[in-house]
C-alpha positions, 0 to 999 in steps of 0.5 A: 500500500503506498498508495491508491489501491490494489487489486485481485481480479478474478479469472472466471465469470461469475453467475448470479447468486451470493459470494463468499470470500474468505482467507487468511491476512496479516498487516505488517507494518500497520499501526495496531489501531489501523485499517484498511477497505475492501470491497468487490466490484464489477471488472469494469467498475461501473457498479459496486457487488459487494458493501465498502468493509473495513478490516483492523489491523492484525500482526498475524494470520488472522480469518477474514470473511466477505460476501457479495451479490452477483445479479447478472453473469460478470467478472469481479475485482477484489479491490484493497485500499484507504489505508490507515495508520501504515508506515513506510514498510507496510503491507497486506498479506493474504493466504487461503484465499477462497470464492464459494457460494454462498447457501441460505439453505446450509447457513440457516441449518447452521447454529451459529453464523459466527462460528468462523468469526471466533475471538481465538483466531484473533490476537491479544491487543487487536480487535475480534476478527471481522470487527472494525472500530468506528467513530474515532481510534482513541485507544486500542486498549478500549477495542480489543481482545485481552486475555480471558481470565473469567469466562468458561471457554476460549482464550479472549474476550473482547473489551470495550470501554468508553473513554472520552467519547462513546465506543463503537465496533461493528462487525462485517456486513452479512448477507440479510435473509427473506424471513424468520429472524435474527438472534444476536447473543453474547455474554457479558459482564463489568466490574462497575456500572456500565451499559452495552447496546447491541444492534443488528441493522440493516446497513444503511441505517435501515430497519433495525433493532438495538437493546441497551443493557445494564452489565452486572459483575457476573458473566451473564447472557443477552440477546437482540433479536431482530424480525427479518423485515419482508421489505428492504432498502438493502441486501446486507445486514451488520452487528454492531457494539457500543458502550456509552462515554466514560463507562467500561470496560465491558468484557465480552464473550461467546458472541452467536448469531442464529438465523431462525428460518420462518416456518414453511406452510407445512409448518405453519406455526398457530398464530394464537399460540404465538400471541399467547406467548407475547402476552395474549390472554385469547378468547373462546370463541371464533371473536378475536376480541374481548368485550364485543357485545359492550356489556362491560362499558369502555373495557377492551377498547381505547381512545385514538388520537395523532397529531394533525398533519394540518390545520383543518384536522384540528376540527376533527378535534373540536368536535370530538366528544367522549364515547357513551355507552347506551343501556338498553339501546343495543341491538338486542335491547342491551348496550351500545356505545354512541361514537360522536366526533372521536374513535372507538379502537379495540385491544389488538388481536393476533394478525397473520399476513396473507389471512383473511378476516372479516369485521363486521358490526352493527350501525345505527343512526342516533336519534335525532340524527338523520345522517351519518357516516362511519369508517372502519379502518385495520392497522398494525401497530406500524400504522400500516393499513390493512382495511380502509373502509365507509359506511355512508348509508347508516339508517334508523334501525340496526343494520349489520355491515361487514367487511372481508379483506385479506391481510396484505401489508408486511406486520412485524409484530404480528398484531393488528386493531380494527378502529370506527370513526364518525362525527354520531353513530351507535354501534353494536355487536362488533366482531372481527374473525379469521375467515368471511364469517359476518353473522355475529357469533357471542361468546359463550361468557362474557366476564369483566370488572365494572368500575363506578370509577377510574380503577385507582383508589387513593387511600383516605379519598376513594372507595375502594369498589368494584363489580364483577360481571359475568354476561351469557352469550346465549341465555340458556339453563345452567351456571357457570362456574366463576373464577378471579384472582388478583396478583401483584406485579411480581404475580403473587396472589392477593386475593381470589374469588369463586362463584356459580353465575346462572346461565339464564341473566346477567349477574353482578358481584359488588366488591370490597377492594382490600387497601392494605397492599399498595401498587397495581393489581392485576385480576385474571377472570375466567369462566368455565361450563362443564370444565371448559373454558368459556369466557375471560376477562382482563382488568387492573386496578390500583391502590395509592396514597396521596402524593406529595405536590410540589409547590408551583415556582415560576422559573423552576419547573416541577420535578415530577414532570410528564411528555404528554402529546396534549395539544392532540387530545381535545380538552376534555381528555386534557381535563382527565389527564390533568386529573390523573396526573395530579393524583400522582404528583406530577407538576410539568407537561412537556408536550409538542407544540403540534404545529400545522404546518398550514396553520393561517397566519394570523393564527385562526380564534377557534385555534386559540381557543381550542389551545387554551380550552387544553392548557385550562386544567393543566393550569388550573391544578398547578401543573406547568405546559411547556410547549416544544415548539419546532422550526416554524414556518414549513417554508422556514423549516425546508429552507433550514434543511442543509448544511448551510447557514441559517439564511436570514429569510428562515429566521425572520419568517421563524421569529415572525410566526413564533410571535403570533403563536406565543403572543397567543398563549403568554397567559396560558404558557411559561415555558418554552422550548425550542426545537427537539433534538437538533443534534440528530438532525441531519441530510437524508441523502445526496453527497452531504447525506448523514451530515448535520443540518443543525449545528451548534452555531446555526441553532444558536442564530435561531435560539437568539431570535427565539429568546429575543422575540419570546422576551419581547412578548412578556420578560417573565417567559421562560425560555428553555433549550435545546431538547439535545439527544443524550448529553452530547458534550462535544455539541454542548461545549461548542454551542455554549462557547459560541454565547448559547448561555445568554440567550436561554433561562434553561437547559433541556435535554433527553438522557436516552443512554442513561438509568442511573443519571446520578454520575453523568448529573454531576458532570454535566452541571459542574459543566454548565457551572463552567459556562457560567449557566446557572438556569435550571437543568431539564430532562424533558423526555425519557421513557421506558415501557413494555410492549403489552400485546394489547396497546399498539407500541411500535417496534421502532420504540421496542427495537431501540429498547425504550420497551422491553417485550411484555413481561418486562413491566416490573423491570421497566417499572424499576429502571423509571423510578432509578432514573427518577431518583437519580435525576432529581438527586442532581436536582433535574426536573424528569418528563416521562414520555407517553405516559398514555403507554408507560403510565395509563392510557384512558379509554371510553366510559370509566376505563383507564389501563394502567401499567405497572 
């Protein structure tokens, strides 16, 4: 290598199908942190066969694997080059070198991919064999293998420590399979606090999956498990490792990666089964949902609400009213709920692409009306859309409808939920089934519990009371046998009940709830006739104290705080939500502005009032709203979208906008924030793709014309920035260099990397004392949750590990109240976000689901 690059050119042609190079290299006269690339081309250069792929450094025979794709009969070069860290007798050596093809079929009956990638190959001082070093060099001793001196097998182990910034090693790309799934697994372990995320992408950044984990001092297991997504922007697929900055060493062993082929047809696995086994509890009968027949009020069903894309969806909003249930006004004289301006979304339920299923219900006009319009919709919980459907001829009298489609649209989490929107209609009898079967079918027990109302009781104010319900689908002679049983959210049981409900009515049992124990109950209801399952019910319900309720104090926001979409929700769920929240002692809402980006200049009175009517009882039990309000207008915000400098155009249209909105809400707001993670904003694509967009400095100019015009408006306004992605102290010390700490009252930013924010508290607030700044610090976004089967969370929030698979309530429970201690130890304000799926999420009538 002294310079350009060297070439291997293959002799034959090659046929369409995959490739796989594999040899022995050794880099003598490399520096131990250097590199080099390699990567396969057509003989003529015109197109890439293969993914640009560095390899480390190594003093001795070391395997090396690389794999490409041929889609048309061609000659290839093997081409080396982009050397790092040679000196002036370096060179590249290579032995065994080989070209195979390369066989699924015979990989995937392989139990692990990385059998020839093992850490023995490597050598003591250098990174693992087909691992390179990514984001910076930094020290070789933070990347490399060291001898094994605790682990059961082998002799390395790979450490991985953060120094001044986070430490980053990926693997060489592999070829991405057609379907089933990949599972990443190693061991691992750190004498001291310290966190490792594993990821499987797609390269490109594409789809993917990461999982963060905290290490223990004891050797022990973790995986990443990632569905192979049916659709691909790339035919490669890498690992990749990292530990956040100032942690470490992790030591690490035993790395596998296992492709899990998706079954045949013949092979077919129950996708009920598999649903039970991600935390479906199932239903008899051909319904797939619970509470069909609304005998049992809002349980089995949610609200829906997202941010208006524009201006006129506000009006949806408006007029959205809650959704009553009608006794004695169904379709067979029981209960019915009255949709009016809002959507009616039932629990998820077990989806299998390629399947046909039929939702049927029964519609009628509300009295009064003489019109109506309803839609039906099925979506996954990627919000990809499996039926689309509306009903515009809805009449006086109950008529059923049906609707049979086949599940078309890739489903990652194999789930899906049937929704009905319409500004009046009642609707009965719902049904969603496998197959084209329309004519209802009841289940043979309908069995829940009934709250007069929301299902948490604080002690000292509530009573604690409850009703279990058990409905007959069919009335008929005989009982049923009645079971419920009420665990705490580590499963042991608190209390249990058995009764024998007639078959012929429905029959109700009022309930003393016991207060002694507190926290979140879960209650498993189950019915039985003849020893066969029969019917089964789901609910929770809580027992709190009073909390503590920090005193309001204007320019220090609260520390228990919440990042609740409100500006999306119409005033009277706002009017709930500051309820509950109060109840559990919150004192700030950070929230998105959810700025149209239509939005009429001046800005419209039914707008002004609609925000208001949102901010009223948040204001009114003292918890603070604190807007985040994003690079406005949308001509500003595309013109912002470069690597260039703020141009004046952008900032002035920006400062003029922002007076209107905030001129509109100063005596409902106090709280600012401007823009939300800046620092992740980059170029899509082009030659500047993945380059920074909003800078240090070009945040600055915009934060100046922030502050300036918001302190124009009323002195007393705080204004809080920036919302920055983790605690980056490269872009902190820049930006607060540049003059950031004069132009702001408080610092905001979102400890993604963090459970335990105690140490990087301390650091980060002797470093703002450094810049002189002595605003409030905010951490205004962090979550942790699990994916119930029930609630929609997507897999973006799962794969990221922000969510852990449905069993992880308790943990997740754990790592929030951690975070929260550990921030407020440093005196910084915590904004849980989406509390509607990590906290409670309200539904029609007294539901309320709660999470543990």
């Amino acid at each position: 290598p002294a310079g350009g690059e060297a070439v291997l050119a293959t002799q034959g042609a090659f046929e369409p199908g995959w490739y796989r190079i594999s040899a022995e290299y050794r880099t003598p006269g490399f520096a131990p942190d250097g590199k080099l690339a390699i990567d396969v081309r057509k003989a003529d250069r015109s197109a890439a066969l293969s993914t640009y792929e560095w390899f480390s450094a190594t003093p001795d025979w070391t395997p090396m694997e690389l794999f490409f794709r041929v889609s048309e009969s061609t000659h290839a070069h093997v081409r080396f080059g982009n050397w790092n860290g040679k000196q002036a007798d370096a060179r590249v050596e290579l032995r065994h070198v080989a070209i195979t093809p390369f066989d699924f079929a015979a990989a995937g009956a392989s139990s692990d991919w990385l059998a020839t990638w093992s850490f023995d190959g490597g050598h003591a001082g250098h990174l693992p064999p087909n691992w390179a070093w990514h984001g910076g060099a930094g020290d070789i001793r933070n990347f490399s293998l060291v001898p094994n001196s605790g682990y059961k097998t082998g002799d390395y182990v790979l450490r991985l420590a953060g120094d001044d910034k986070p430490r980053d090693v990926r693997s060489r790309a592999l070829p991405l399979p057609d379907d089933g799934e990949l599972v990443f697994t190693l061991w691992a372990r750190a004498d001291a606090a310290a966190k490792l995320t594993m990821h499987v992408v797609q390269d490109g950044w594409g789809k993917r999956v990461e999982k963060r984990h905290a290490m223990s001092t004891a050797w022990q297991k973790y995986e990443a498990v990632w569905p192979v997504p049916t659709t691909r922007e790339r035919d490669w697929f890498f690992l990749r490792l990292d530990v956040p900055a100032g942690e470490g060493p992790v030591e690490i062993a035993d790395m596998r990666l296992e492709w899990r082929r998706a079954a045949k047809p013949s092979e077919t696995v129950d996708p009920h089964a598999a649903a039970l086994a991600r935390g479906w509890q199932g239903v008899p009968g051909a319904n797939l949902l619970f509470n069909p027949d609304l005998e049992l009020g809002g349980t089995g069903f949610f609200y829906d609400f997202s941010w208006p894309k524009k201006y006129e969806h506000y009006g949806n909003i408006l007029k959205a009213k809650p959704v009553e249930f009608l006794v004695g006004q169904g379709v067979d004289g029981g209960t019915c709920a009255h949709v009016q301006g809002t959507s009616l979304r039932a629990y998820c339920f077990p989806v299998t692409v390629g399947q046909t299923y039929t939702v049927s219900a029964d519609l009628k006009l509300p009295t009064g009306r003489t019109q109506a319009s309803c839609r039906v919709w099925a979506f996954d919980s990627e919000w990809n859309c499996g039926l689309a459907a509306k009903v515009d001829d809805v009449g006086a009298e109950w008529k059923r409808y049906h609707w049979t489609f086949t599940w078309k649209p890739e489903n990652i989490q194999k789930r899906g939920y049937v929704r009905f929107d319409s500004d009046s209609v009642l609707i009965d009898r719902i049904q969603v089934v496998e197959g084209t079967a329309a004519a209802y079918e009841p289940p043979p027990v309908m069995v829940g519990m009934v709250y007069d109302r929301w299902q948490y009781f604080m002690r000292g104010r509530d009573d604690a009371k409850a009703r279990i319900k058990v409905v007959p689908g069919v009335r008929k002679a005989g009982a049923a046998n009645v079971v419920v049983v009420a665990a705490d959210a580590w499963g042991r049981e608190v209390w249990r009940r058995e009764f024998q409900a007639p078959l012929d009515k429905i029959t109700e049992i009022p309930l003393d709830l016991p207060t002694d124990k507190l926290g979140v109950f879960h209650l498993d209801l189950k019915a039985t006739i003849g020893g066969k399952l029969a019917g089964i019910g789901i609910s929770r319900y809580a027992i709190i104290d009073p909390p503590f309720i920090q005193p309001r104090t204007p320019g220090q926001p609260g520390l228990a705080g919440i990042c609740q979409e409100s500006f999306g929700f119409p005033a009277w769920l706002c009017a709930d939500h500051a309820a509950i929240q109060t109840d559990i002692g919150i004192r700030l809402n950070r929230l998105f502005a959810s700025i149209p980006p239509d939005l009429p200049q001046p800005i419209p009175a039914e707008f002004i009032q609609q925000i208001k009517a949102i901010c009223k009882p948040f204001n009114a039990v003292g918890i603070d709203v604190m807007p985040c309000v994003e690079l406005i207008p949308h001509s500003a915000d595309q013109g912002a979208r470069n690597v260039d400098p703020a141009r004046e155009e952008d900032l002035k249209a920006f400062g003029s906008h922002l007076k209107d909105y905030v001129s509109a809400f100063k005596d409902d707001v106090l709280y600012w924030e401007i823009f939300n993670e800046p620092n992740l904003w980059r170029m899509p694509s082009g030659p500047n793709a993945g380059k920074r967009t909003m800078g240090p400095e070009k945040y600055l100019e915009f934060q100046k014309v922030a502050f300036k015009t918001i302190k124009g408006i009323d002195p007393k306004l705080q204004v809080v920035c920036n919302a920055l992605n983790n605690v980056d102290f490269d872009w902190i010390d820049a930006w607060m260099k540049a003059g950031a700490g004069k132009f702001m009252d408080a610092f905001s930013f979102h400890p993604y990397s963090e459970i335990d924010f105690f140490p990087q508290g301390v650091q980060l607030e002797k470093a703002m004392q450094g810049y002189a700044f002595k605003g409030p610090l905010v951490n205004s976004e962090k979550y942790f949750g699990a994916n119930l089967f029930y609630d929609r969370q997507g897999y973006e929030e799962t794969r990221r590990g922000y969510y852990l698979p449905y069993d992880g309530e308790l943990k997740v429970a754990g790592w929030s109240i951690q975070h929260f201690v550990s921030s407020v130890g440093v005196g910084v304000p915590v904004c849980f976000f989406n509390p509607t799926g990590t906290i409670s999420r309200r539904g029609p009538d007294q539901e309320i689901f709660l999470y543990d």
